[in-house]
N, C-alpha and C positions, 0 to 999 in steps of 0.2 A: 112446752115442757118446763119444770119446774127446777129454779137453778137454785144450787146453796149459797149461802152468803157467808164471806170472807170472814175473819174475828182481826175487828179493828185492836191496835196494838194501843198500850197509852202514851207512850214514849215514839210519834211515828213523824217525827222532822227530819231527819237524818238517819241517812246510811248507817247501819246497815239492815234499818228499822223500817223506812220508809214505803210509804205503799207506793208503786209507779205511778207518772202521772197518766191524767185520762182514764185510768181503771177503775170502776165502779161495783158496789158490794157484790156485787149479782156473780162471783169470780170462783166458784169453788161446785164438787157435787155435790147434789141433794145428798144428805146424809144423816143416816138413822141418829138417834141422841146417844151419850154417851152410856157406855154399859159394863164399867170396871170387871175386867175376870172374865167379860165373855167375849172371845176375842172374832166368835165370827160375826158377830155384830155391833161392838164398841164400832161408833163411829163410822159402821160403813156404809160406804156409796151405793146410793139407793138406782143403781144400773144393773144393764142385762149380765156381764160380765166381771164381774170383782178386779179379774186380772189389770181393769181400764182404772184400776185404781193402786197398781202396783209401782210407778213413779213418778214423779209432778211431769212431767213433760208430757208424758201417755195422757194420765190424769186431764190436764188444763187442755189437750186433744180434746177430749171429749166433751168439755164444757164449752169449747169452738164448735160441736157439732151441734150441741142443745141450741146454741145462740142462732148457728143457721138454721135451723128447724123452725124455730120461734119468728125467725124473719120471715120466712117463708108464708105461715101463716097469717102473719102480720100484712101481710101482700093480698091474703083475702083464702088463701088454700085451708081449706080442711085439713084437720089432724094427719087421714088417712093419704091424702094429694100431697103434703109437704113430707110425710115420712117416705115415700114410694122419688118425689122430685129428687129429695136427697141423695137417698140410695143408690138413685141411677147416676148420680153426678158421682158418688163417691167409687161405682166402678168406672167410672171413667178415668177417673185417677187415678186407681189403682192399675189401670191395663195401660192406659197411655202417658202417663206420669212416671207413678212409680215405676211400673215394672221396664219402661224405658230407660229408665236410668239406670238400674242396678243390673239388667239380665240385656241380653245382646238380644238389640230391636228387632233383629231380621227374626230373631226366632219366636220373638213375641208376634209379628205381623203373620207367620203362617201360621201360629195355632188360631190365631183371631179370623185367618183367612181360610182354613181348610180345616179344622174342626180340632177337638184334642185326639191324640193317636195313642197317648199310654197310659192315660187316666182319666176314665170313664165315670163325668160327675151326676150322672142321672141312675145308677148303679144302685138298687134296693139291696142288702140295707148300705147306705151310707155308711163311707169308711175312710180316713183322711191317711193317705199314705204311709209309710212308717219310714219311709226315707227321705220324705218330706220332712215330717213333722220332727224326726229326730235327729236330721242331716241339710238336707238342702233349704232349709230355711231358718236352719240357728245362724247362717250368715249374718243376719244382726248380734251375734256375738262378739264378731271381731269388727264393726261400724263403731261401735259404744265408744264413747272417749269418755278420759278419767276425769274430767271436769269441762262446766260447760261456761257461757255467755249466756246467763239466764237472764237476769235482770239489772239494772242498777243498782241495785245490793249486792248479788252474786256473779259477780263476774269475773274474766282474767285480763282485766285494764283497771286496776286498782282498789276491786274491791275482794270481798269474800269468793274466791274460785267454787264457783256452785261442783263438787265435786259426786260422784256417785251417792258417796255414802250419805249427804247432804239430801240430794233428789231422793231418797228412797226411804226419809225421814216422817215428812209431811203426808202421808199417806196412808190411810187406813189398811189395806193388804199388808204392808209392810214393817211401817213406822208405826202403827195407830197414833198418827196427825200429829204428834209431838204431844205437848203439854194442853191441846187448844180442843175447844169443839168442833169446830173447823180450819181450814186449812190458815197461817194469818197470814196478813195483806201484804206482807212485802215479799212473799212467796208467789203473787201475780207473775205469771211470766210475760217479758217483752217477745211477741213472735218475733222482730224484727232483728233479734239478735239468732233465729235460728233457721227462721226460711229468709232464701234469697241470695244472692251475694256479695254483701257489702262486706265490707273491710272486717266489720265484729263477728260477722256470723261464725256459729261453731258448725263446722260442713263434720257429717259424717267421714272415720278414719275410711282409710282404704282397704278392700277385701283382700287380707293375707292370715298369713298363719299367726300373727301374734295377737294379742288381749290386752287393752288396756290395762299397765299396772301403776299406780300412782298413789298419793296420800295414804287412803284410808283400804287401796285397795280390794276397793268395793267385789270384783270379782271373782277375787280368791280369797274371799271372807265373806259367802252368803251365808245370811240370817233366817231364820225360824221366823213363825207369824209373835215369835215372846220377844224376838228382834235380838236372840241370843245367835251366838257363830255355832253356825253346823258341824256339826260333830258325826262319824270321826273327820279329820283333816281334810283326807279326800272329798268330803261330801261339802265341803265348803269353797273347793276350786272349779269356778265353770268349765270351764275344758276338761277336767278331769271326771265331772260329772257327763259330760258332752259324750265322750268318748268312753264311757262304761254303758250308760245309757244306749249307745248304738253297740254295742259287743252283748247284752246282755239280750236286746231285741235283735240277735240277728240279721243285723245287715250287713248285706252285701257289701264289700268293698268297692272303691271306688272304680278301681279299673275294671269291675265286673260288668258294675252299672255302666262302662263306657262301651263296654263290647255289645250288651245288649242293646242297646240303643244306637249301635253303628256308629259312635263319634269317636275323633281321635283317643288313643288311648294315651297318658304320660309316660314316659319313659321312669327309669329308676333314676336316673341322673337328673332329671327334671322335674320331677318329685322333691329332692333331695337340695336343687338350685332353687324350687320357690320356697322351700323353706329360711334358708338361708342363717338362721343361727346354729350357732355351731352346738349346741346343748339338743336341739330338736333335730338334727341332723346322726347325731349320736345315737338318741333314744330312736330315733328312725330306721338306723344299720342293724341296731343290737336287736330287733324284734323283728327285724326282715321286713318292717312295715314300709320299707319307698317299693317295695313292688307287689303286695298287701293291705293298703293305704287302707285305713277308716274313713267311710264316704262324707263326712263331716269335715275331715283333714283332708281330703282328696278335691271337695268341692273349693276350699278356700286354696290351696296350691294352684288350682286349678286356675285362679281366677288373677290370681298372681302372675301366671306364667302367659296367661293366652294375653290379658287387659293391663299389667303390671296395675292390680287393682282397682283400677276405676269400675268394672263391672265383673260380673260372674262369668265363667269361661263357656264350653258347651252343654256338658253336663248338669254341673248346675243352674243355669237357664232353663234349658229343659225341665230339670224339677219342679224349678219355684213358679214357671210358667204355666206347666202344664197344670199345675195345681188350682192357682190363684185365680188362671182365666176359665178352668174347669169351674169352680166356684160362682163365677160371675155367670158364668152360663146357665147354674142349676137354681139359680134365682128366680123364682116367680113373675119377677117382672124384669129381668136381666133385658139390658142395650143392646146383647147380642143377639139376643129373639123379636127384637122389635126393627122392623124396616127402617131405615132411613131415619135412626134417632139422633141426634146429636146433642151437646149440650147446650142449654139455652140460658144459664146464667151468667151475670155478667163475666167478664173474663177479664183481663188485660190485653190477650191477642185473640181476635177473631176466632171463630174457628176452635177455640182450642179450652181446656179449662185442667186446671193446677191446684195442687192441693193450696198457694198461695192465694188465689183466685177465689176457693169457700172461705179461707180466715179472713180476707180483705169484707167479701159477702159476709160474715160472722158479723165485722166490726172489732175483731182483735188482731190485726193484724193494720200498719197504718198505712192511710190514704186513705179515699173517700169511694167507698165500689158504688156507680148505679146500682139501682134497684132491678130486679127482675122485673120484666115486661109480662105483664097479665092482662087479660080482658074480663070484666063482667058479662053476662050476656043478659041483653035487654029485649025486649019484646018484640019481637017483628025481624031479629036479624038472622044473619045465615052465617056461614064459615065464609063462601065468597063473600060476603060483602065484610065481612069482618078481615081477611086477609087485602081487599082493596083500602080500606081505610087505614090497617094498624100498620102492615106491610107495602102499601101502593101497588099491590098486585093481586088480583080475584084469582089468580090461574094459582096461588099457592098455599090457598086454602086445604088441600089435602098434607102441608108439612101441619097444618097446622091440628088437622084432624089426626094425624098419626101420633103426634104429641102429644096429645089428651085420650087417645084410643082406650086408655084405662077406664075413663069416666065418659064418653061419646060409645055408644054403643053405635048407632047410623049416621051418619052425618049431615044425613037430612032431618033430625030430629035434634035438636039443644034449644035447652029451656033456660026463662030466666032466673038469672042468680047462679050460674053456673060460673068457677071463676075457668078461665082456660090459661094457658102456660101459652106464650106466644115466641115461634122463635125469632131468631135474629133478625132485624130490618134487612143488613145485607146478606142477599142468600148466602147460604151455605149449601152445594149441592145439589145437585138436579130436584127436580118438582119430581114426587115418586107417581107413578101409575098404578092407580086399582083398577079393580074387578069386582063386580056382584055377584057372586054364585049364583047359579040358574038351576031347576030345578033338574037332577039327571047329571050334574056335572059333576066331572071327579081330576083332582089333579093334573091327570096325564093329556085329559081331555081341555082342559083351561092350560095346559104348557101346549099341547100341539098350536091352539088356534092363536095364543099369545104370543109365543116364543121362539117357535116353527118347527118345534120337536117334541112329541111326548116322554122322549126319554128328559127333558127337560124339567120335570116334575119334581124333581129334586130340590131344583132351585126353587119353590116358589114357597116348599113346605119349608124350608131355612127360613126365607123371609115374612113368616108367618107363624114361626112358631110362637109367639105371645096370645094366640088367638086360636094356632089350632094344635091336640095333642098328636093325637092321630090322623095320619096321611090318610087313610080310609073311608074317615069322617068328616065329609063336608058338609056344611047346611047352608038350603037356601036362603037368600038375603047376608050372608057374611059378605063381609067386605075383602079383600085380601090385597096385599101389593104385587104388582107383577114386578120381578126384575129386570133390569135392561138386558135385552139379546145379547151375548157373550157367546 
């Protein structure tokens, strides 16, 4: 994929001009050329969503996902095999990364374990919640802090405090890129000043009811795509907008959403305690809203009172859960429809893989990540004799065929020049068990003889969903995974 290149500065020795070191032009998005007056196109990034270009941190995200793409195929993958490798690595993050840290695990591990119960992501036509969308996931509203540890330029240890208003400059959606045709080089971010935990990193604030307010007061002074302050007043305050936008669509209040879904519900007094300023405690009584709560305000109290913020309470776990792993689900080639998938790039710890783990893989992010493990496939070989050589084990040749099951239609058949994804030397995971459909066989029929129950059938069409729609429809010669007897 095709990256934008920086606009070298002329004055770039010093702070607070300087390009980082190690960083190379290749550092910004593709982006259309410059187009005075026309603002949905001056300058902008030539991506699927605009929005991935509405502040450098997001922005320079995505030029970390090109970079891994690029590596990927750079490894021998096809366009189509390193966008599909990607994907599946990036929900993997998203379900056991992200949504671990911010939403309570146990409630992420049942909807991962027992399916989604209150939003249905296979549902024609698609339709993304509106308590979601307007509620249980502006929770990155009150994360946002008023200035970050960006670089050696902008930072809060002696240089420039990279602040909102600053991040939201360089950037075509917002800022259209300042004075430059691209983004310039001292605007490179160090990831190391933002994943991780060393001593500089800016860690996301805690999930409560307040809003970063600081300097330029970036988020009670949003700007129009002319980068003029929104008008009137109100339309300029994110909260203020937050909470018109959930009254105007109709949502349910918080304690509504808690009774439907059978989870605790907050009291008025504990409403009223995770607020805690006395101005928001005010406007609280005077509208009757602690036992009325706006599921936006409900969701961050919430999360104040059960986690004293480090993660989202019950409710809103539930939302942001059921949505996001909904989503990974309705993926075409979703980790949750595929048996026995794990991820196979490098990582730091076994077993496991972090949004740190693709910037390391990227190459922006420091230290030195091995490469992904790939095979060629040459003439005369097979899966076993390729998982005895690459793996020292022939018996694990089916991890290896479930892993490629996109582009391995039989596994008795792979041709040369095929690259394969090869997972981990030390296993991970049982060796899975197939099945060859036989002619006359149907589900319940291949769980009796497999499983020792027909009613068993359930299970085999979950672990096969990447391969089959319809439980009804089996054909002969597919391949299928059997699950272990449970």
């Amino acid at each position: 994929m095709k990256l934008g290149k920086v606009t070298t500065l002329t004055d770039n020795t010093q702070p607070p001009f300087k390009r980082p070191p190690g960083k190379t032009d290749d550092n910004d998005l593709p982006r259309e050329p410059a187009a005075p007056g026309n603002i949905e196109h001056d300058r902008a990034a030539l991506i699927g969503d605009p929005r991935n270009d509405e502040n450098l941190i997001v922005a320079q995200l995505h030029v970390a996902f090109l970079k891994a793409h690029n590596a990927l195929v750079a490894q021998g993958l096809s366009f189509n095999d390193a966008s599909r490798t990607l994907r599946q690595h990036y929900q993997h993050i998203v379900v056991h990364d992200f949504l671990k840290r911010i939403a309570e695990p146990a409630v992420v591990d049942d909807i991962v374990s027992h399916g989604n119960r209150w939003f249905n992501p296979a549902a024609e036509p698609f339709r993304m919640p509106l308590e979601f969308s307007f509620a249980g996931y502006r929770l990155g509203h009150t994360m946002v802090r008023a200035a970050y540890n960006f670089n050696l330029n902008f930072n809060l240890h002696g240089g420039v405090p990279a602040s909102l208003g600053l991040l939201f400059t360089f950037t075509a959606l917002s800022g259209e890129v300042g004075d430059f045709k691209t983004i310039p080089e001292n605007w490179i971010i160090e990831w190391e000043n933002v994943i991780g935990t060393g001593p500089n990193v800016s860690n996301a604030r805690r999930l409560d009811t307040n809003i970063a307010t600081k300097d330029d007061e970036a988020l009670f002074g949003l700007r129009t795509l002319t980068g003029e302050t929104e008008t009137p007043p109100d339309a300029a305050r994110l909260p203020v907008r937050n909470l018109l936008r959930g009254y105007r669509m109709r949502l349910p209040t918080g304690q509504a959403v808690a009774h439907l879904l059978d989870l605790p519900v907050l009291s008025k007094d504990e409403v009223l305690a995770a607020a805690g300023d006395a101005k928001q405690v005010a406007a609280l009584t005077a509208g009757g809203f602690e036992s009325r709560t706006p599921l936006w305000y409900y969701v961050l109290a919430e999360a104040a009172h059960f986690h004293n913020g480090q993660r989202l309470g019950p409710v809103g776990s539930t939302l942001v859960a059921e949505v996001l792993i909904g989503l990974v689900r309705r993926s075409q080639d979703s980790i949750l429809r595929q048996a026995g998938w794990k991820p196979h790039l490098p990582a730091a710890k076994a077993g496991t893989f972090e949004l740190a783990d693709l910037l390391r893989f990227a190459g922006v992010l420091g230290g030195t990540a091995p490469k992904p493990r790939t095979y060629k496939v040459k003439k005369g070989d097979t899966l076993a004799g390729i998982a005895k050589a690459e793996l020292g084990n022939a018996d694990r040749w089916p991890q290896i065929y479930l892993l490629n099951r996109a582009i391995i239609r039989n596994p008795n058949q792979i041709f040369p020049g095929q690259v394969l994804a090869l997972p981990p030397t030390t296993p991970v995971g049982t060796i899975p068990k197939l099945y060859t459909v036989k002619k006359n066989d149907t589900l319940s029929s291949i769980a009796k003889a497999q499983l020792g129950s027909a009613s068993k059938w359930p299970a085999i069409f979950k672990a096969n969903r990447d391969v089959i729609d319809d439980p009804d429809r089996i054909i002969p010669g597919q391949i299928l995974v059997i699950p272990e007897k449970g």
